[in-house]
N, C-alpha and C positions, 0 to 999 in steps of 0.2 A: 504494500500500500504506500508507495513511494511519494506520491504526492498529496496527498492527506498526512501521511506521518512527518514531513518537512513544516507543514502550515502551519499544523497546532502543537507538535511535538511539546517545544518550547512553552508552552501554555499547561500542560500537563501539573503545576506545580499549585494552580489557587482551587483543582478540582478535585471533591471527598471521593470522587468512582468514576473510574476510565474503564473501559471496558471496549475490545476489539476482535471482530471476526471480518475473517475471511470472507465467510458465506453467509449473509445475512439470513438465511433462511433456516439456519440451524436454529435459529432466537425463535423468530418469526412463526414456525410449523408449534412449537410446544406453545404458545402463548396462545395460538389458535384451540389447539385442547382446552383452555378454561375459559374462552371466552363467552360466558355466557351472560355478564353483564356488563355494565360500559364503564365501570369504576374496578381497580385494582388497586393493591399497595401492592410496594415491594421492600425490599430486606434485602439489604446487598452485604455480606460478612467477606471475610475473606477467603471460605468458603466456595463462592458462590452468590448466586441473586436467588432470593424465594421469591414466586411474584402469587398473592394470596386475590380471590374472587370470593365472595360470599351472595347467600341468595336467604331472605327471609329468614335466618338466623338458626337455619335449617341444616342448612348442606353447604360445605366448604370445600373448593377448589383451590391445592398450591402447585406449581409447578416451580421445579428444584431443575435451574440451572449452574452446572458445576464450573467452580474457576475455571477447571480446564479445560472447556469444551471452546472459551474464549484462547485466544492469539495473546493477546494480553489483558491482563487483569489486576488491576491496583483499588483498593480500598485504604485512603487514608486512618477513617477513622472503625473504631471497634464494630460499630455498625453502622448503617446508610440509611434512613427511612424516609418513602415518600408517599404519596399516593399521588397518580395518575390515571386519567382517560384514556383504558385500555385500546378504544375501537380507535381514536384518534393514533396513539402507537402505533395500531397494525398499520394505519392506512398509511403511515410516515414510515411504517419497513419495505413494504410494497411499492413506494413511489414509481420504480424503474417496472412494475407491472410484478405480479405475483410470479407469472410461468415464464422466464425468461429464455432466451434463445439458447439452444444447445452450447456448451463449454463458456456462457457466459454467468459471471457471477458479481453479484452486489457486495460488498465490502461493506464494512459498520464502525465507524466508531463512535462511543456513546459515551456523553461526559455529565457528571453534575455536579454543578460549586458546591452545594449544600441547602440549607431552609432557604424557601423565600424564593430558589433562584429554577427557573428553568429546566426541563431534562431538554440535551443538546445532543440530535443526531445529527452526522455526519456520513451523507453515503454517498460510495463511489461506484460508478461501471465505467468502464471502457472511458477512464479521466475525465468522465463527468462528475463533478462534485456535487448535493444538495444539499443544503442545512437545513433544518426544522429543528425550531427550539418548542416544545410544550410543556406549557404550564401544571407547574405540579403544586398541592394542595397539602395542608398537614393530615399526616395519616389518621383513621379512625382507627381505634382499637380494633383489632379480630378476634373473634372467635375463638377460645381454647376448649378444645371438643374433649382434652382432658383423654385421650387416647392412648393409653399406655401399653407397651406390648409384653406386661407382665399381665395385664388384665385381660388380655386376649383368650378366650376358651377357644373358637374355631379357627382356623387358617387353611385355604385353598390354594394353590398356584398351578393357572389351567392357562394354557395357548390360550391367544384372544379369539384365534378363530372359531373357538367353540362357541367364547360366549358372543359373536357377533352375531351370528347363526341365529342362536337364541334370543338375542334382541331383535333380530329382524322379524321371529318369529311368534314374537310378543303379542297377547291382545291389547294393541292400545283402548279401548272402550273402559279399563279397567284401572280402577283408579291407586290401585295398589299392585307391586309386587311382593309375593312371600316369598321367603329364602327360608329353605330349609336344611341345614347342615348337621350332620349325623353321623356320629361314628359307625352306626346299623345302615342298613336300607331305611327311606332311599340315598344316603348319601349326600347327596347334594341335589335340591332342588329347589327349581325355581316356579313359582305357580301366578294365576292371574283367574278375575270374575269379574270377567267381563260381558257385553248384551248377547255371546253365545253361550254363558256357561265357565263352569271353571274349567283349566286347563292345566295341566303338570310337564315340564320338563327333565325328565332325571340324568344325571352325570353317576356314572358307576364308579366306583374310585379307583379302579384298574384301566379307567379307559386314557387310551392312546393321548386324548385330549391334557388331563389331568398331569402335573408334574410333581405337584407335592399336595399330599392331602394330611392336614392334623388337626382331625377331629375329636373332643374331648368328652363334650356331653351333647343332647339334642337340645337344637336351639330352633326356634321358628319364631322370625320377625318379618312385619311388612313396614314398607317404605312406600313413601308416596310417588309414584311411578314421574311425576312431573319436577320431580327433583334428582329423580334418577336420569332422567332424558339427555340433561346435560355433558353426562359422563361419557355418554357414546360418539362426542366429538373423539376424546384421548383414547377412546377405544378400537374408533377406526385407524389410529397412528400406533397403536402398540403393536408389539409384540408380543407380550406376558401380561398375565393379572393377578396381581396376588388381593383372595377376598378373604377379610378378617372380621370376624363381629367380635366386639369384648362383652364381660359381664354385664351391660348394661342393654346389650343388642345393639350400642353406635355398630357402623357399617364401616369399614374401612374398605377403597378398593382404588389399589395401585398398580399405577400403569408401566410396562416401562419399554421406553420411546427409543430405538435406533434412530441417529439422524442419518445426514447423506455422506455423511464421515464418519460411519458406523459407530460412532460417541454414544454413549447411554446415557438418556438422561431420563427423571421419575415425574407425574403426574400423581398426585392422588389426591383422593375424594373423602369426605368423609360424611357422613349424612346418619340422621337419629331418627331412630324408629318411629312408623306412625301412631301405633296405634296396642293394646293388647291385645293378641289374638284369642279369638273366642275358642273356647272349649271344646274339641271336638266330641 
């Protein structure tokens, strides 16, 4: 990035988070998985960036960008925190067009002084330079879903393709989905009552699909399917899903993202039970 790095190099020095990629779309494709509302924070540590979405105080989306999937990565201070208009970001990653021509690529470099002051992108193609600076706001508190992975009674790790399958094959009319995980039959299943009836999905825990299964006790929660819907953006980007409920029935389900630089990087979800299930 030879002519973007000569410009602002030198300026590198009054900003708390520089952050630079090659391929803009490495950022671009994961921040598309949570985008389901128009307001984000983010968290930049040294680490990495978290960039957190929330919806009705319900269901929480973060996706976990690691330092090193960036070119370069400097965080002055201990932490970074801002909140920004997420759809406004994508449409400033995308400037040069979402699907660009074969062997062509967007460059990023992404700076921020600190409170009060601007998120500043810098993108390049083929020596064209753009700025966009937007306006970022003091963070809202998020959500602590209090998710702890000693609290966890079940855990799944299934190929996505299985569960895509499954969500495709969902009855939307139904206002709920049941998750049912079980160390017995059925194992894992997914259900829906919707205006044809109820319907059952089963995953056997030997199937080809399934990578790790630890099930402890039988759990069955339902979730409200319209807080679920969200998740099938990072779903159709995954490769893996690891599904967790802990003693309380919260939902954990973590995605995890190959980019076009085969990097890994995590999506997850977290979302609280709707409802108690009735007695059968």
């Amino acid at each position: 990035m030879p002519l973007l790095t000569q410009q602002i190099q030198a300026e590198d020095d009054q900003y708390s988070l520089v952050a630079s990629l090659d391929n803009v779309r490495n950022l671009s494709t994961i921040l598309k998985a949570i985008h389901f509302q128009d307001y984000a924070t983010c968290f930049a540590t040294k680490n990495g960036i978290k960039v957190t979405v929330e919806k009705a105080k319900c269901v929480q989306a973060n996706a976990f960008i690691q330092a090193g999937i960036f070119q370069e990565f400097m965080v002055r201070e201990e932490s970074v925190t801002f909140r920004i208009h997420l759809t406004v970001l994508l449409d400033c990653l995308s400037i040069f067009g979402s699907s660009p021509m074969p062997g062509t690529l967007t460059a990023l470099r992404m700076c921020y002084q600190g409170y009060g002051y601007p998120l500043m992108l810098f993108l390049e193609e083929g020596g064209v330079v753009t700025v966009c600076k937007i306006n970022t706001q003091e963070p809202e508190e998020t959500l602590d879903f209090d998710f702890c992975s000693t609290n966890v009674i079940n855990k799944i790790i299934l190929q996505s393709e299985g569960l895509r399958e499954a969500f495709s094959e969902l009855d939307m009319t139904s206002e709920v989905l049941q998750i049912t995980m079980s160390p017995d039959k059925p194992y894992f299943r997914l259900s829906t009552f919707g205006n044809a009836g109820s319907s059952h999905l089963d995953y056997p825990k030997d199937s080809d699909l399934m990578e790790a299964f630890h099930c402890n006790q039988t759990q069955i929660n339902r979730y409200k399917i319209s807080l679920l819907k969200p998740s099938t953006k990072a779903l159709v980007l995954s490769c893996k899903v690891s599904i967790r409920t802990d003693n309380r029935g919260f939902l954990s389900l973590q995605y995890m993202i190959r980019n076009e630089d085969g990097q890994i990087s995590f999506v997850e979800y977290y979302c609280c039970p709707d409802e108690e299930v009735p007695e059968s």
